[in-house]
C-alpha positions in Angstrom: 7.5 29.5 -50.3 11.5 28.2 -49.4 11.9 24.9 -49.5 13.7 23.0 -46.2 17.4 23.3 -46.2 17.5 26.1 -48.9 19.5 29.3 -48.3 18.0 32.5 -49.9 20.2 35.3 -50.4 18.6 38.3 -51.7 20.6 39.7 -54.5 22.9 37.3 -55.1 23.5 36.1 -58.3 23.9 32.3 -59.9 27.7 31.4 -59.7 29.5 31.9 -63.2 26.6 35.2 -63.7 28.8 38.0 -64.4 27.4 41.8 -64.9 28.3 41.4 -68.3 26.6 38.6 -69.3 23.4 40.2 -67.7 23.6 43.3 -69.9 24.1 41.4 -73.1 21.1 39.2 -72.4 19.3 42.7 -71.6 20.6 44.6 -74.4 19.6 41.6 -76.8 16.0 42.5 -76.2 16.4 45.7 -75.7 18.4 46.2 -79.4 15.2 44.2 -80.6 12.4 45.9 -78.8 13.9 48.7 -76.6 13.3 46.7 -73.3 13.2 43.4 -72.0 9.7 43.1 -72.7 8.9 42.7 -76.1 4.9 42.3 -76.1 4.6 45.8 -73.8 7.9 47.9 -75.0 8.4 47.0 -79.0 9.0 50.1 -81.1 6.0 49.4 -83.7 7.2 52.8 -85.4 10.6 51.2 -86.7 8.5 48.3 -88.2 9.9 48.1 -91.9 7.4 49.7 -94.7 6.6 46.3 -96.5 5.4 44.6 -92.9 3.4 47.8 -92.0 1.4 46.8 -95.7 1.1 43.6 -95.2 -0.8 43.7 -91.7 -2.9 46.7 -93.4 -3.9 44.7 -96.2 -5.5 42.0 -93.6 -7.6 45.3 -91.3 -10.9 46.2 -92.6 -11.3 50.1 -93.9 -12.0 51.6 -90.3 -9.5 49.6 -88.7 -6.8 50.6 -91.2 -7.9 53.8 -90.8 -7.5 53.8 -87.2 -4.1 52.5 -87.5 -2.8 55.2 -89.8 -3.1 57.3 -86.6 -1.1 55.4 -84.5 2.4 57.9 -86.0 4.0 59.5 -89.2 5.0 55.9 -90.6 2.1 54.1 -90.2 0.3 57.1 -91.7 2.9 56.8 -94.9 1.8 53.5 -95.5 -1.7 54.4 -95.2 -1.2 56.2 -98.6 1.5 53.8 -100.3 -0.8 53.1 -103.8 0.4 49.2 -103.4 -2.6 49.5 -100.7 -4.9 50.3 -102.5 -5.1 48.3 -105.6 -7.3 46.0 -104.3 -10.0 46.9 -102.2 -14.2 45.8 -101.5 -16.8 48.8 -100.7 -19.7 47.2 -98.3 -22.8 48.9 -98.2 -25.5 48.5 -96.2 -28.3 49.6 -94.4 -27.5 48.6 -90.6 -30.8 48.1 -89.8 -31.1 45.3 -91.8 -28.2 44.0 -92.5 -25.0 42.0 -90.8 -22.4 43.9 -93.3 -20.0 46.4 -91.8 -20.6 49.6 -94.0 -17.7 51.4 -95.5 -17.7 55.1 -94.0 -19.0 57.9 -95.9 -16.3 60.3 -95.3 -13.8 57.3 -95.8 -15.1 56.4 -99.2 -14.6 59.7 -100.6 -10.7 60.0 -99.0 -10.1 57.2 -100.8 -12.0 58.3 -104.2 -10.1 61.6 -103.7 -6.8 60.1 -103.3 -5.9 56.5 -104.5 -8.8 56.2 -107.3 -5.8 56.1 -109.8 -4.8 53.4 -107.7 -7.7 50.9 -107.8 -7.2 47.6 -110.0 -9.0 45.2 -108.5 -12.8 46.5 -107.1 -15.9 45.1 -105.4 -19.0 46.6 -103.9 -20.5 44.4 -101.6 -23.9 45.3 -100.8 -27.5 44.2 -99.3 -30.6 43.5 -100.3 -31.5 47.3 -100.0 -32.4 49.7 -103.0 -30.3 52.2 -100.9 -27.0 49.7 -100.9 -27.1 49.4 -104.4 -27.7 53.2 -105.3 -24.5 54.1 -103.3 -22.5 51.8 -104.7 -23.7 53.3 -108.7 -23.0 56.8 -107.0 -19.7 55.8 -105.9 -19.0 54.0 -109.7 -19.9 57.4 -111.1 -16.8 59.2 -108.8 -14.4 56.6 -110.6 -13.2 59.0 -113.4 -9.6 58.7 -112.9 -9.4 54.8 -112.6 -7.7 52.4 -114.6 -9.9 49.7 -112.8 -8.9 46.2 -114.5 -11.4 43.4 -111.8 -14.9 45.0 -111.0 -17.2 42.5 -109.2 -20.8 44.1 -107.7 -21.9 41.2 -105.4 -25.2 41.3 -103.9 -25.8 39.5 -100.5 -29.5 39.0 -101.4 -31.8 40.5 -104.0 -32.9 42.7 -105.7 -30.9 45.1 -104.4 -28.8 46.4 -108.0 -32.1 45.3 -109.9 -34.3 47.7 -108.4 -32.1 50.8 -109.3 -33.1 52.5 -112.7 -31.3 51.4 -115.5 -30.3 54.5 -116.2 -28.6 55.1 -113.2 -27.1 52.0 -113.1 -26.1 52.3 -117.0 -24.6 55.8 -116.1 -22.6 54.5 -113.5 -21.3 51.8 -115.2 -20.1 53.8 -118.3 -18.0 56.0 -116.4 -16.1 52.7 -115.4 -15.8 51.3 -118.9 -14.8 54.4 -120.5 -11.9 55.6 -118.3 -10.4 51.8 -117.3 -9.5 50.9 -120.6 -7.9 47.8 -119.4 -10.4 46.0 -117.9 -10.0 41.9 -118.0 -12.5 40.5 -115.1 -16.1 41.4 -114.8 -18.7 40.0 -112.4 -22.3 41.7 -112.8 -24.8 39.2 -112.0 -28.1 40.2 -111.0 -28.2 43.4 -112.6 -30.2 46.0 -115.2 -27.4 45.9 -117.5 -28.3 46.3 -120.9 -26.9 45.9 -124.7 -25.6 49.6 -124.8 -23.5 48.9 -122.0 -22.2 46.4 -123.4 -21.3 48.0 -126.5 -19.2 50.5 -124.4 -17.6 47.7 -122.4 -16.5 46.2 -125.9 -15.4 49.5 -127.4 -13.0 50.9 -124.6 -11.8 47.0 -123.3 -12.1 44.9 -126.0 -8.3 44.0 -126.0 -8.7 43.2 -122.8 -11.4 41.8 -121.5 -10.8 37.7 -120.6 -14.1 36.8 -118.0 -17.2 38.1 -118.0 -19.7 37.2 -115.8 -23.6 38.4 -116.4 -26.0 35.8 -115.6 -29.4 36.9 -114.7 -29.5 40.6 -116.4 -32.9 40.1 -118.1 -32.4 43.6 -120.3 -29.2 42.1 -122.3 -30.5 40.3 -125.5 -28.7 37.9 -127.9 -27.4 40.4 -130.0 -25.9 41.9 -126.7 -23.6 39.3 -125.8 -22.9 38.4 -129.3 -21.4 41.8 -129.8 -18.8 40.6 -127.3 -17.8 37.2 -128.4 -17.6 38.9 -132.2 -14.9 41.4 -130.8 -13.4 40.3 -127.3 -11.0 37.7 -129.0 -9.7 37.4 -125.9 -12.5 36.0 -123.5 -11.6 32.7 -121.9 -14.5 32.9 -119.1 -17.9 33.2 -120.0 -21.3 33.2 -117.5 -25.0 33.8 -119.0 -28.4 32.9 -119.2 -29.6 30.3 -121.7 -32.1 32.8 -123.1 -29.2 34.6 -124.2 -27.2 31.2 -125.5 -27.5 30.8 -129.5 -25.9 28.8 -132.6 -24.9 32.2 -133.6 -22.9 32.7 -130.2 -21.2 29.4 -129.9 -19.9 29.9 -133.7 -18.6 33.5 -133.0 -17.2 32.0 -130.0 -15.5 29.4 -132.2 -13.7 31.9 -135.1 -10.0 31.6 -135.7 -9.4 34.9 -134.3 -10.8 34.0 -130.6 -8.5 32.0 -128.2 -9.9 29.2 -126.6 -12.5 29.0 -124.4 -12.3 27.7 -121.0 -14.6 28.0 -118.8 -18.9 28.6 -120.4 -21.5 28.2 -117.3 -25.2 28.2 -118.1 -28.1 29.2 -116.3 -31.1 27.6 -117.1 -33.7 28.9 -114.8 -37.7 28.9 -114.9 -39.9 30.9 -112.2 -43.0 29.9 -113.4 -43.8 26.1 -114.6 -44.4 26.3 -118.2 -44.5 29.9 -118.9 -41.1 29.4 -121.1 -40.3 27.8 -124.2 -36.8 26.9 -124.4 -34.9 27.1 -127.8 -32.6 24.2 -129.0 -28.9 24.6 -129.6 -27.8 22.6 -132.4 -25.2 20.0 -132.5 -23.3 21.4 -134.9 -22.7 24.8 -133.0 -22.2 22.6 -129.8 -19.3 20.5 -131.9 -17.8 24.0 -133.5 -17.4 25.4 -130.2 -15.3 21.9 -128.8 -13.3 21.7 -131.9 -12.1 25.2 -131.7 -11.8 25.1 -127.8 -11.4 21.1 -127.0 -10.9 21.8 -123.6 -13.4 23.7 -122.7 -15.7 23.1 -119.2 -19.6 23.3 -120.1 -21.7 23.6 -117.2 -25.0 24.1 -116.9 -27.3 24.7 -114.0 -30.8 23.8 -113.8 -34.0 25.2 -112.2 -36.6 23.7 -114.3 -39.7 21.8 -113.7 -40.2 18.4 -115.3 -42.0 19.3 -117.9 -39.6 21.7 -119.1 -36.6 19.8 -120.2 -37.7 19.0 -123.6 -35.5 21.0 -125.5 -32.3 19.1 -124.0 -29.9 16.9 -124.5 -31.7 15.1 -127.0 -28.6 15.2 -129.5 -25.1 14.7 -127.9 -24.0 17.5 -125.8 -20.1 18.5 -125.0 -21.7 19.5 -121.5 -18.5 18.5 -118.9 -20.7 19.8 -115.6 -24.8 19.3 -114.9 -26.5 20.4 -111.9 -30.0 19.4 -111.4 -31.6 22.2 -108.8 -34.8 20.4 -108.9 -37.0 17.3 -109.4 -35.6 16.3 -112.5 -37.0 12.9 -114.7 -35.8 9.3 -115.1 -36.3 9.7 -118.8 -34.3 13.1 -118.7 -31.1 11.0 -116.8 -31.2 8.9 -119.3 -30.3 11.2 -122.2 -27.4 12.1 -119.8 -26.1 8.8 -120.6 -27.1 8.6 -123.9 -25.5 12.5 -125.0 -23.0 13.3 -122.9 -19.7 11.7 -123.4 -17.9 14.5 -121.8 -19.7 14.5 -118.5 -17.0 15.2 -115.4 -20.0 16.0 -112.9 -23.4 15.3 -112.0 -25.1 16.5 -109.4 -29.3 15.5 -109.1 -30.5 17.5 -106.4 -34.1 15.4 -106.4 -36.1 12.3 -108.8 -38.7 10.8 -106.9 -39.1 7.4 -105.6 -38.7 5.8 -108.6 -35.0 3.7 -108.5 -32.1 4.9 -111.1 -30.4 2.0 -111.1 -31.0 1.8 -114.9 -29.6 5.1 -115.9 -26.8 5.2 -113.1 -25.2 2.2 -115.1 -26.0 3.4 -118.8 -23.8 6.6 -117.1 -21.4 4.7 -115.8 -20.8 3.1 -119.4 -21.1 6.3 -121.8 -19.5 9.0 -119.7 -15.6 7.6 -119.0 -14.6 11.0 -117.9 -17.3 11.4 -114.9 -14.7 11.9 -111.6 -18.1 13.2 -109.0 -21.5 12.5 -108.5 -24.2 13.3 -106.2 -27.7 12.5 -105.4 -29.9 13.8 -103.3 -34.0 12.9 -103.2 -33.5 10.3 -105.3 -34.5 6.1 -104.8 -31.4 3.6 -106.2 -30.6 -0.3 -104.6 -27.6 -0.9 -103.0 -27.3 -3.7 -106.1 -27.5 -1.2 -108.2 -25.5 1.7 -106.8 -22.5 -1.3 -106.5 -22.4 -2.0 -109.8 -22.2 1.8 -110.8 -19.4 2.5 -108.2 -17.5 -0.9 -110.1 -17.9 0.3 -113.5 -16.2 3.6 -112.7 -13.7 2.5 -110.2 -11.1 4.8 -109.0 -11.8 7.7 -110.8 -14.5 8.6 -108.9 -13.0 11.4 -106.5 -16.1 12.7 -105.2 -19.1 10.4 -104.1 -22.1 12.0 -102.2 -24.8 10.4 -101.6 -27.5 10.1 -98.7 -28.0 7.2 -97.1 -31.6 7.6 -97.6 -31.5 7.0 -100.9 -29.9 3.6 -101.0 -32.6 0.7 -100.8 -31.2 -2.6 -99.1 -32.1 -5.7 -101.3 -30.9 -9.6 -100.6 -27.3 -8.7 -102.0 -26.4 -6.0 -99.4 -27.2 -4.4 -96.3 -25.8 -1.1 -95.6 -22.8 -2.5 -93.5 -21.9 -4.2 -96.6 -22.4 -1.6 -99.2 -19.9 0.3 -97.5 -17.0 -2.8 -97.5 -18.2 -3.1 -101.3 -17.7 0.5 -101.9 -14.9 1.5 -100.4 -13.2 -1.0 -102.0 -13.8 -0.4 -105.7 -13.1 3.4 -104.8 -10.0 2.0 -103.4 -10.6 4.7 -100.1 -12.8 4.5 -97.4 -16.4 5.6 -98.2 -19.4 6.3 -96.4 -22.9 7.7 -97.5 -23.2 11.4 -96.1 -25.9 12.6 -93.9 -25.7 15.9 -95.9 -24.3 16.3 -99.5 -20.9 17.9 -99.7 -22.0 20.2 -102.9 
């Protein structure tokens, strides 16, 4: 539409436009893209190789796969081994599951070609028997790999647990014989046993830094011991308590082992009083801190009340706790009594029974603790004020439902959180859902 008074010439240019100027400013796009649209006309051939990987290493398996059809280059960089280093199987059964399965015919194109590429491996599967059997079949094809990070994650159980252990013990051997220079492994929730083990330690023990086997009810003591004896090297360690012993902590504190960081505990019970813990003693507990002072305990638990006995009732170099259930006032109370070294505490339900009491004695014993969280618990605003003062600043992580703070004649709620904020020297309000 012209406006009034406005002349319109067609094919006239703007004064001081000369036919020069208009093939430079054409030829600038078209030198970058061949023409002077870029989105529609861009030469995605003449991409450089190293930008070509890089937006592979973001596609899933099909979609890289459809890509390397695109021409010749992209189909080069389809095969460049830097691709293929690190890489996630996902099996499924699509049925019953939302995980996009890796392609048959792809898996074994990239088993026939790049397994002397993999490093860094995981097989994401579902809960199906089926999931978990491919992914063995396709650990047993992994002759000519030098694998160094193997994680098998399941998405829900039992998945790996319902394959034999045989076949699972197969399939795993074939890894740990031909890798040699595996450091990470992450094999929760699975029938591996002690001979596997044996054959992890003989082919990678020079190697081997985190290991990660919680939940693999056919590995005994004697199992995992055989690691910490020869894997001098292991600074990560996950388990089951079951497994835990004096014997362990003090192989785990020689002179010939580096230093432990990181030892996370499961410490589970299916059904109420069906299992008898054992007791760690205080001296393998302080071995294993001298030797590795820096070292993060944690420990997870999924006990019933009755089942705590066996804890905490000497001091404990435990840095992280994590109550899963109902857990005792008496039980919080050896917290603060035996753990001096406490960073974390998380208390996931009590009762109705306040912890003002034992929220203090923590407060006073455990100078490092930096987060706390309570769930189903009962403590007054009093006494939840007087915890937050005694540890000040340092608490970087405060979650706590606002159900669980009882009003008394000192504070309301609108209060409490003026009092709070203030002692944590940021501005703090209870959560309607816990951040952890």
């Amino acid at each position: 539409m012209k406006r009034a008074g406005q002349k319109v010439v067609a094919g006239t240019e703007a004064p001081g436009t000369s036919q020069t100027s208009k093939r430079q400013k054409t030829s600038f796009y078209g030198s970058e893209f061949g023409d002077s649209d870029p989105c529609t006309s861009m030469d995605w051939g003449s991409l450089p190789h190293h930008v070509i990987l890089r937006v592979f290493q973001f596609l899933t398996l099909v979609d890289r796969a459809r890509a390397s059809s695109v021409c010749r280059r992209w189909n080069e960089v389809f095969h460049i081994p830097d691709l293929w280093r690190r890489f996630e199987f996902e099996l499924s059964q699509p049925a019953t599951s939302y995980l996009k399965s890796t392609h048959p015919d792809l898996i074994q194109q990239i088993i026939k070609r790049h397994a002397d590429h993999l490093q860094y491996v995981s097989f994401k599967v579902d809960s199906s028997t089926e999931s978990a059997e491919a992914a063995c079949d396709i650990l047993s094809q992994l002759v000519n790999c030098s694998i160094k990070t193997l994680g098998l994650i399941s998405t829900a159980k039992p998945s790996f647990m319902n394959v034999s252990k045989a076949h699972f013990a197969s399939a795993l051997t074939v890894v740990f014989v031909n890798s040699k220079s595996l450091s990470s492994i992450k094999i929760d929730d699975t029938p591996l046993d002690d001979p596997s083990l044996k054959v992890l330690v003989a082919n990678n023990s020079d190697t081997l830094k985190l290991l990660k086997m919680s939940s693999c009810p056919h590995v005994s003591p004697a199992g995992i011991l055989c690691v910490a004896d020869q894997c001098h090297g292991l600074k990560e360690l996950a388990l089951n308590y079951y497994i835990l012993s004096d014997e362990l902590l003090l192989a785990l504190s020689s002179e010939k082992h580096v230093d432990l960081e990181h030892l996370r505990i499961d410490v589970v019970s299916e059904n109420p009083g069906q299992v008898q813990f054992h007791t760690i003693k205080k001296q393998s507990w302080d071995a294993l801190v001298k030797h590795s002072p820096k070292v993060n305990i944690v420990m997870y638990f999924f006990l019933y009340e009755d089942e705590f006995d066996a804890f905490f009732r000497e001091e404990t170099p435990v840095t992280h706790v994590y109550f899963g259930r109902a857990v005792s006032k008496a039980m919080l109370g050896r917290i603060g009594m035996n753990c001096p070294r406490l960073i974390e505490l998380v208390v996931c339900a009590n009762g109705l029974q306040p912890l003002d009491d034992e929220l203090i004695q923590i407060a006073e014993r455990c100078k490092n603790l930096t987060a706390m969280g309570l769930g189903e618990c009962e403590v007054t605003c009093r006494g939840f004020v007087e915890f937050v003062k005694m540890c000040g600043g340092r608490l970087t992580q405060l979650s706590i439902m606002e159900e669980v703070l009882i009003p008394d004649s000192d504070y309301s709620l609108d209060r409490l959180h003026l009092e709070v904020s203030k002692h944590l020297g940021r501005m703090w309000f209870p959560d309607m859902m816990p951040t952890w």
